[in-house]
Legacy VTK file of the C-alpha trace (Angstrom):
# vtk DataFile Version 3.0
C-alpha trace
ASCII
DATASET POLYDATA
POINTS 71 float
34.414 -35.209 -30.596
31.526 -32.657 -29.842
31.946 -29.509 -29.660
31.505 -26.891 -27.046
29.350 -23.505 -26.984
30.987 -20.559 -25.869
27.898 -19.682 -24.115
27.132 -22.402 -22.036
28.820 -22.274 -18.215
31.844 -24.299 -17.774
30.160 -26.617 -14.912
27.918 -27.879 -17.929
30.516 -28.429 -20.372
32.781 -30.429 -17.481
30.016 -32.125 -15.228
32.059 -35.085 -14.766
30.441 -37.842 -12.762
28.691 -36.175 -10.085
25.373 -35.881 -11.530
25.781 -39.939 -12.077
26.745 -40.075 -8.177
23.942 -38.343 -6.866
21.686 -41.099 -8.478
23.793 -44.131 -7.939
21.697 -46.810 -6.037
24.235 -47.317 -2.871
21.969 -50.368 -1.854
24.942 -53.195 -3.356
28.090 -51.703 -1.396
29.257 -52.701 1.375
29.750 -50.977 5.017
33.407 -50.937 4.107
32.837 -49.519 0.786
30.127 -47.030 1.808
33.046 -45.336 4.419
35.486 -45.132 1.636
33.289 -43.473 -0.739
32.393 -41.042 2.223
36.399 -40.852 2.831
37.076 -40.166 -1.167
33.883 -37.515 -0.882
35.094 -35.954 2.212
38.442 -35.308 0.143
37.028 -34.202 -2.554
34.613 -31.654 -0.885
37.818 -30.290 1.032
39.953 -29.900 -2.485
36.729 -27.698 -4.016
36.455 -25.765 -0.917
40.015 -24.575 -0.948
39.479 -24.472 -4.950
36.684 -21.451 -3.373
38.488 -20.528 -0.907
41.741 -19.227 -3.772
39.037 -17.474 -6.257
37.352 -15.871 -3.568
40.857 -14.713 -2.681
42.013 -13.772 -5.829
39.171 -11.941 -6.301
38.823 -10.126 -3.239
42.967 -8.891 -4.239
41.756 -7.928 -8.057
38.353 -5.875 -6.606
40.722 -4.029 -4.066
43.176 -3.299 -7.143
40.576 -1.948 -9.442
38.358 0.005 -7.261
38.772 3.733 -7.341
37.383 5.268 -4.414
36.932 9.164 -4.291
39.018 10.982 -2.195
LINES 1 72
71 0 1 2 3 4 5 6 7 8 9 10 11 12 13 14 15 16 17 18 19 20 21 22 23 24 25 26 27 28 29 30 31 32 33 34 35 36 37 38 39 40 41 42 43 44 45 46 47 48 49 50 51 52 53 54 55 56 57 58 59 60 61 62 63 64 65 66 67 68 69 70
């Protein structure tokens, strides 16, 4: 098992398959297969967005919190 620095971001450490995806040669599949891959993508480009849309929240709720504004 390697392990992980402490310095490097997170997206590094986790890239998962995507940078394999973007390179994939999509020449073999099929029409059928080419529209569920584009279904599955869809999904998963909805699921990060909301992922962005809660952390853009929560932070929004923490800067509001811990801003001190003179009165």
């Amino acid at each position: 098992m390697a392990m992980q620095d402490d310095n490097e971001p997170l997206a590094r450490q986790n890239a998962g398959p995507l940078p394999g995806l973007v390179r994939e040669d999509l020449d073999p599949y099929s029409v059928e297969e080419l529209e569920a891959r584009i279904e599955a993508l869809q999904g998963e480009i909805s699921r990060a967005a909301e992922a962005l849309e809660r952390k853009r929240n929560r932070r929004s709720a923490a800067d509001a919190l811990f801003s001190f504004k003179d009165n």
